[in-house]
N, C-alpha and C positions, 0 to 999 in steps of 0.2 A: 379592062374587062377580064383578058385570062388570068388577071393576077388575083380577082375578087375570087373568078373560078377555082382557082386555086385552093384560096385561104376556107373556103365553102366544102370544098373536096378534105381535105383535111379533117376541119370541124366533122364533117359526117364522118367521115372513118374512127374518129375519135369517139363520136357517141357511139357507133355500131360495135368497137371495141369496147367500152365501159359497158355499153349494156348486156354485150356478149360474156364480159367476166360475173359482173354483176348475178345475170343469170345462171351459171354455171356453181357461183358462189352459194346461191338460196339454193333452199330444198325446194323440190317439184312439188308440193302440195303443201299445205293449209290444216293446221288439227286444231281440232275442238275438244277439249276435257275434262269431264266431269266425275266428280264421285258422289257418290249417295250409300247411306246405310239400311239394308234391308234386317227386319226382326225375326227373318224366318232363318229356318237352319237351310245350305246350299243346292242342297239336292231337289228341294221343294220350288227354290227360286230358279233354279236352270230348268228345271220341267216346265213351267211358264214362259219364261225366255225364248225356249226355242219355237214356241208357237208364231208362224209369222201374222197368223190371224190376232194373236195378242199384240204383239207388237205394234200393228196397227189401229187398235184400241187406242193404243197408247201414246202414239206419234202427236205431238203439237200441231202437225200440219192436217193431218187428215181432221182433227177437232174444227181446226179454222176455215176451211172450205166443205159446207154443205153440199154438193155436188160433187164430193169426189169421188167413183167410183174403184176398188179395189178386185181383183180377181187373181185367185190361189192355183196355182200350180204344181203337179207332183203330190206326194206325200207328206204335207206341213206338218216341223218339225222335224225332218231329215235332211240330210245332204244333197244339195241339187234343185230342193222343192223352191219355187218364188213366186213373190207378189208382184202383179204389175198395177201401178196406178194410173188415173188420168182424172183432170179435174180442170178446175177456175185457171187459164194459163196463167195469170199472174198470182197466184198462191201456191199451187201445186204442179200446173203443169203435169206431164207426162212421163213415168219411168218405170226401172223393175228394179226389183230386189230380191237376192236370190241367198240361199244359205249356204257360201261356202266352203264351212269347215264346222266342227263340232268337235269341244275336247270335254266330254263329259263332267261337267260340275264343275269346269276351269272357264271354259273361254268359250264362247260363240260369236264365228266373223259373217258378217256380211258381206257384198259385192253389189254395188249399187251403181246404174246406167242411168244417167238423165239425157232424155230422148226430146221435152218441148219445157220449157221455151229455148234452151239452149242446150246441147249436147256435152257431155260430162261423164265425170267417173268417180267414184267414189268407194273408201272403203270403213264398214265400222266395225269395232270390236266391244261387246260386250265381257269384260273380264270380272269374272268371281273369288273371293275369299274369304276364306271361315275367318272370322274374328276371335269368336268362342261359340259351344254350342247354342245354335240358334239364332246365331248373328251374321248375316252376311254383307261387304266390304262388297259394291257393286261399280266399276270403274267402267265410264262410255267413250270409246275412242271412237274419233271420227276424224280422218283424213280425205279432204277434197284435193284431186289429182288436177295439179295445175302444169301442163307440160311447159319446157322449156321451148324458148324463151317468155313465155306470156309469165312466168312463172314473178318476172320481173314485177308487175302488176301486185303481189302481194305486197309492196311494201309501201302502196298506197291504200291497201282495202282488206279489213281484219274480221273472217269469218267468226271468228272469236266473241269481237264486239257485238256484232250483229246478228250471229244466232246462240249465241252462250245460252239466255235466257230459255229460249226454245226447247234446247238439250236439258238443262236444269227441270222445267215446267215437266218435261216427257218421263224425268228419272222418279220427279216425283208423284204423277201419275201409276207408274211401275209401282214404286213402292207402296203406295198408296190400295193398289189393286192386289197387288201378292198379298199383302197383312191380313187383307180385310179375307181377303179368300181362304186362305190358310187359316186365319183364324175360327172361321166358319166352319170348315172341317175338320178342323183336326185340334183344336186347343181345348185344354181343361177348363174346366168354369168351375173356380172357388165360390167360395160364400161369402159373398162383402155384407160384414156387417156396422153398423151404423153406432158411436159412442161420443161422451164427451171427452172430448182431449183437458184432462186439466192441466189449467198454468204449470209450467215446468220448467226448470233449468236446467242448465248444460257448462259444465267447461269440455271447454272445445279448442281442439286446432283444425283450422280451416284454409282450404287451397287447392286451385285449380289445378288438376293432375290429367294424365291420359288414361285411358280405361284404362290400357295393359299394367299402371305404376297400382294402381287402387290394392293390388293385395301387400305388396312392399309398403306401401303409405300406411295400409291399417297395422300391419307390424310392426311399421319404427312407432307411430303413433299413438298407437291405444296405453302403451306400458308407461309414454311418458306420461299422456293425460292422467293415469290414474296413479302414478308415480307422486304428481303435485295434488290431487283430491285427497292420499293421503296424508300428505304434511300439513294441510288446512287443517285437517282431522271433520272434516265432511263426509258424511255415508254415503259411497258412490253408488248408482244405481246399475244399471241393465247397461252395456254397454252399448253405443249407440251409432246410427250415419245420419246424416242430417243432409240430404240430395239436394243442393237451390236450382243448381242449372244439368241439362243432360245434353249434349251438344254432340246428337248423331254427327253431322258433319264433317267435323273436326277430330271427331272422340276422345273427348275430351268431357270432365265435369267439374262442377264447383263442389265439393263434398268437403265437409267437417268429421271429424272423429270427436265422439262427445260421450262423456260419461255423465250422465244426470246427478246432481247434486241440490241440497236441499238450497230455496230462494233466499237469496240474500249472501249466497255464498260468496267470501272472496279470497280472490289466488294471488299467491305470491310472485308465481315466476307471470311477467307481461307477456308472453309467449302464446299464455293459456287463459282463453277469454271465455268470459262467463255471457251465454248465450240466454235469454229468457222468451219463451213462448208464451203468448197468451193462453187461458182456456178456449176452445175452440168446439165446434162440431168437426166431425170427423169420419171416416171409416175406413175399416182395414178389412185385410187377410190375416189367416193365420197360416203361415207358411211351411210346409216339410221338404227340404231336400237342400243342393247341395245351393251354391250364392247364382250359379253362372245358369241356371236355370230358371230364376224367376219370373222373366218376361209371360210368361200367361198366368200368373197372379199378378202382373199390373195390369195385363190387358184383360182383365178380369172388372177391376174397379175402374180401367179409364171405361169403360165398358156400361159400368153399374153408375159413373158419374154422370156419361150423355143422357142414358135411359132417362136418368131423374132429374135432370136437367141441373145440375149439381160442379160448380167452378172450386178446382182445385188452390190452394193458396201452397206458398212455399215456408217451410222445407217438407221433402219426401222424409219421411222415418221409418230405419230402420232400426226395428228390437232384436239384437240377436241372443234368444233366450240362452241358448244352447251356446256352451266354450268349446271351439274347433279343437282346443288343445286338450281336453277331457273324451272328447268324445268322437272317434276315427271314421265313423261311420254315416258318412256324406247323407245319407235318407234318415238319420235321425235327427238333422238339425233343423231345428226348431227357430223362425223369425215371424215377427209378426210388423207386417206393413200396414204402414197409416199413412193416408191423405187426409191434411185439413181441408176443411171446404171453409164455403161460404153460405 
């Protein structure tokens, strides 16, 4: 018997030891990470942000239980100010959330206490970055405080898995709600007018780039493309982009450099592939100013396209009437944007 006692006494020191390093090993909490791309410039987006009554608009949880009730504290939008909730114990349950830290137009942290169903800690950070003007780079950190030793415990159950979606649904809500509101105050409304696109060609090179390469891509690019429309001895047209895919996300897109050439045209170098668009219906803008500006001329026609109930087809076109190299003066250039429709 004391010898079973023994080999039992052991065993348990052995597992209180492994789980003792184990935990010491893991980090005390649990992150969750998202990004999302907002189309407003940062200043407009951290003014939203810091509201916690927006916030809560916003949350995936307060959506999914209809009895949750919310109540603001302090001065929202300041240092100090929070929200305490209480709701469905199994969806929301009971806690607060309070702001803080605030680094204007950078970062806004949360401090977050779960009081029912079970007691907790938690902290989120909201971080911002300019992309280009008007683009903002919106990254959700969220660390649930798992003290040692429970900490152990993470490495059977992945906040991750289980609320990723959540986090994601909440960012896109956010974004969702800044655009449309921003755009309601404060954006230009062009003239979309309505044309046939006729059949057209293109040689073209085509490839998935990140935003940031797009000005280097059209530089190595465009000289070759017209480099080889000359040796065909094709009269190249308006210099061209040809947008398939725009992949906020990622940032990343599919874009062609394409010089329009007459139908039927064919290229020597296999490099440079001859692109043919149908006739189509269509409408555009007609654009002035510099490239990293045009987002409220497309929200202009995605705009003009809901109104009228009107499905975009692919590719997005751009005419860049105006040569950047002729002409220094960013507000004089000239492009004219086309969505084919249906």
């Amino acid at each position: 018997m004391m010898k079973y006692l023994k080999i039992f006494a052991i065993f348990l020191l052995v597992v209180i030891a492994v789980t003792s390093i184990t935990s010491m090993v893991l980090p005390a909490k649990q992150r969750v990470e998202r990004v999302i791309i907002i189309n407003v410039p940062v200043s407009a987006v951290y003014q939203q942000l810091i509201k916690l009554e927006n916030f809560n608009r916003w949350a995936v949880w307060n959506q999914q239980d209809s009895s949750i009730k919310n109540t603001l504290a302090g001065t929202d939008g300041t240092v100090g100010a929070s929200s305490s909730w209480a709701g469905h114990p199994e969806i929301s349950g009971e806690g607060k959330i309070v702001i803080a830290s605030l680094r204007p137009n950078r970062k806004i942290v949360h401090d977050l206490t779960f009081i029912k169903p079970a007691k907790g800690a938690a902290q989120s950070e909201l971080i911002l970055e300019e992309i280009n003007a008007g683009t903002t780079k919106l990254t959700w950190e969220f660390d649930l405080i798992t003290p040692r030793p429970w900490n152990i415990l993470n490495l059977f159950s992945s906040m991750d898995k289980k609320m990723g979606k959540d986090f994601e649904k909440g960012l896109d809500n956010m974004k969702a709600a800044i655009e449309k509101m921003t755009t309601t105050m404060h954006a230009k409304a062009y003239d979309v007018k309505t044309i046939n696109f006729p059949a057209s060609a293109f040689a073209t090179i085509r490839q998935q780039i990140k935003w940031s390469d797009m000005v280097s891509f059209y530089a190595q690019q465009f000289p070759k493309v017209y480099e080889e429309v000359q040796k065909v001895n094709a009269a190249p047209g308006i210099p061209t982009g040809l947008f398939y895919e725009w992949d906020e996300k990622n940032q990343l897109t599919d874009l062609a450099v394409a010089i329009p050439v007459p139908i039927g045209t064919k290229m020597e170098n296999n490099t440079i592939q001859v692109v043919n668009i149908p006739a189509s219906k269509a409408v555009f803008v007609d654009y002035s100013g510099a490239y990293d500006k045009m987002q409220e001329a497309y929200n202009s026609i995605r705009k003009y396209l809901a109104d009228n109930n009107l499905k975009e087809k692919t590719p997005a076109i751009e005419q860049y009437i105006t040569d950047p190299a002729k002409e220094k003066d960013t507000t004089k250039w000239m492009t004219k944007i086309v969505f084919l429709v249906e």
